[in-house]
N, C-alpha and C positions, 0 to 999 in steps of 0.2 A: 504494500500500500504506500501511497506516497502522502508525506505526512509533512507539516511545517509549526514550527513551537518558535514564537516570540520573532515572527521573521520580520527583516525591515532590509530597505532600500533605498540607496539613494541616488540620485540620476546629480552630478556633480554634488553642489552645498544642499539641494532641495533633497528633504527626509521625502521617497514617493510613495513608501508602505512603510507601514510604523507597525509591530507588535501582533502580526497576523499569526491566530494558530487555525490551524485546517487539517482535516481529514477527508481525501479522495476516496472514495468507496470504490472497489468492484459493480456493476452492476445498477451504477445510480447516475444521475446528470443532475449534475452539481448549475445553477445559474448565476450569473455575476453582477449582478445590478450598480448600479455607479453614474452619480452625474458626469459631462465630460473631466477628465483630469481628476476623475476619484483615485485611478491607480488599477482599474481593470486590467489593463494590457501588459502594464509593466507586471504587475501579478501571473498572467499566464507565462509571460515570458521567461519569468525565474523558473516558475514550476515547472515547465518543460526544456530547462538547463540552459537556453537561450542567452539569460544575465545571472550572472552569478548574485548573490545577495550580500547585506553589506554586514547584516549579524544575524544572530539568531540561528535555528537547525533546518535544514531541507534535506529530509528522507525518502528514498526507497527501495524497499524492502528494509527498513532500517538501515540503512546502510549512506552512508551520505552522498545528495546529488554530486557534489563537483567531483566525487572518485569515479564516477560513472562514465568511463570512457564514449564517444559520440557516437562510436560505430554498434558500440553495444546498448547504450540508448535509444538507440533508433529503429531498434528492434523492440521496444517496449512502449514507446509512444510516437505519434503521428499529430502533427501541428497543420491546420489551415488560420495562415495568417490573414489579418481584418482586411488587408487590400495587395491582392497577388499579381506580379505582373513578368512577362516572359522578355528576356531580351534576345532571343533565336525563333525564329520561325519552324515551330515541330509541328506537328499533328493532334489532333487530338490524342488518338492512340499512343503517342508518344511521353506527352505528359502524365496521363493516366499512369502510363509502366515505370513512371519514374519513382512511384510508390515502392514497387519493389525494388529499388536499389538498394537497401540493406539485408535483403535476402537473394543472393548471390544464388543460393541451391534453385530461386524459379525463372522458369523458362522463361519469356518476354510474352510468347502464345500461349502462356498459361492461365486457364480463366478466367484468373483473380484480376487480368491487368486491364478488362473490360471493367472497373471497376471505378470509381472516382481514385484520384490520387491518394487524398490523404488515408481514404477505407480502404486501398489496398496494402499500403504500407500497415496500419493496425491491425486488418484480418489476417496478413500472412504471416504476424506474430503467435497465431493462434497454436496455442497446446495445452493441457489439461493443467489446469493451476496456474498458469500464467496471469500474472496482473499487465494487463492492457490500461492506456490512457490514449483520451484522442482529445485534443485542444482544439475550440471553436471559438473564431476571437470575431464576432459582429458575423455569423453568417449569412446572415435572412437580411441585410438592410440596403441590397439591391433589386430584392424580390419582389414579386408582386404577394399580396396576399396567398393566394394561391399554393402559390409554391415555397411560401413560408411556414402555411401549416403540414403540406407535405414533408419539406425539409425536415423539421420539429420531429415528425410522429417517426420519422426516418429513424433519426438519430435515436429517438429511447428505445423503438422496438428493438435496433441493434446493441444499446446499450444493455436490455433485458436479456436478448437473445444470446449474446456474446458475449457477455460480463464484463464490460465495458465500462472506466471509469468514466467518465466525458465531464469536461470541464469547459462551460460555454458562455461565455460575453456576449449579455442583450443587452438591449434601450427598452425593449417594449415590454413592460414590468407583466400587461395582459397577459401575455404569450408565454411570458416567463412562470408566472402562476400556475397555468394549464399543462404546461410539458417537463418543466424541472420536481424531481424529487426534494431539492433543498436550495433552496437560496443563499446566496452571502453581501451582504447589502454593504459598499464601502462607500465611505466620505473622505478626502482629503488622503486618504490611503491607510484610515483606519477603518475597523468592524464597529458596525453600526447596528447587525442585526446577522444571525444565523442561525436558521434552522428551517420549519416546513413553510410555505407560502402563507400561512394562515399565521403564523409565527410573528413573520420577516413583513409582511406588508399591511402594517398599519398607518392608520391616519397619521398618528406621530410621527413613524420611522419616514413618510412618505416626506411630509411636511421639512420634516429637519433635511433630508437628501436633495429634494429637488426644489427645497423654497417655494413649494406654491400648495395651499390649502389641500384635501383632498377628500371626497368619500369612497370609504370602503365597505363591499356589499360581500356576501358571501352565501354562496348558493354550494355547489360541487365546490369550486374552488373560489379564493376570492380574487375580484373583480376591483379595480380604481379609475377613480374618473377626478384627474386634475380641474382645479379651478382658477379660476383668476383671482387674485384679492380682492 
């Protein structure tokens, strides 16, 4: 499991994450909520060995991230970053197989490479007991409706299915209600709130994070609807 006690970060003088403790679960989609510049991004980036942190513990398997060499990390988790972009002209099919470039034993025509990129890279980690993570840093915020709740149902059924930890950065607290098993709500690049949707999204928590009034309904899961002052 990958695990973080009293983590903090800083991007030069500026503190970006202050005193985060977290547990990635097997099997769960973790949500990330965050006005701009809460510390979302820099958060995924530590956790998936991208920046190193400036104190505090980053585990896993207990074992500490920065020991975790990259070739053999990369066999453990699969990162799609908030805005991706190609400087070579490939194929589709091309970038897809680029997933498996940490797993050397698969073919290029082998199923898995029909695959999106980053879900090929985390399914061809797949073996009995293995802890898988997949980082989703803003996926859905070019999408239409549509294909944002596809996206969504996508990702937990495979988080259910595969045991998948997934660790994912929204804006749209709705959507994040509906599809994430646990929220973690940060300000300033501290914890503001973590735990079920029902927990993590209150009037309060809503009001302090995004500065504007809020009500919250709760039917299946709960619902927010900002207001003006």
């Amino acid at each position: 499991m990958l695990s973080t006690r009293g983590l903090t970060c800083h991007r030069g003088t500026r503190r970006v994450l202050d005193g985060i403790d977290l547990d990635l679960h097997a099997g769960e989609v973790l949500g990330v909520l965050g006005a701009n510049g809460a510390g979302k991004t820099t958060l995924l980036a530590v956790l998936a060995g991208e920046l190193e942190a400036s104190g505090g513990a980053v585990t896993l398997d207990t074992r500490p991230l920065r020991e975790w060499k990259p070739a053999a990390l990369s066999r453990r988790r699969a990162v799609l970053p908030q805005s991706a972009s190609l400087g070579f002209d490939l194929s589709v099919r091309e970038v897809i197989a680029m997933g498996a470039y940490p797993f050397p034993e698969l073919s290029p025509d082998d199923e898995a490479a029909l695959m999106a990129r980053a879900l090929v890279q985390v399914l061809a980690a797949r073996s009995p007991g293995q802890y898988r993570m997949l980082f989703l840093d803003e996926p859905i915020s070019s999408l239409d409706p549509r294909h944002q709740l596809l996206l969504l149902h996508a990702v937990r059924a495979l988080s259910r299915e595969e045991d998948l930890a997934v660790f994912v950065v929204l804006h749209d607290v709705n959507l994040a209600a509906r599809w994430c098993d646990r929220l973690l709500l940060l300000s300033n690049g501290r914890t503001i709130a973590h735990g079920t949707p029902v927990d993590v999204l209150t009037p309060q928590n809503m009001e302090r994070v995004y500065t504007l009034p809020a009500r919250v309904t709760v039917d299946d899961v709960p619902s927010v609807t900002f207001c003006l002052p």
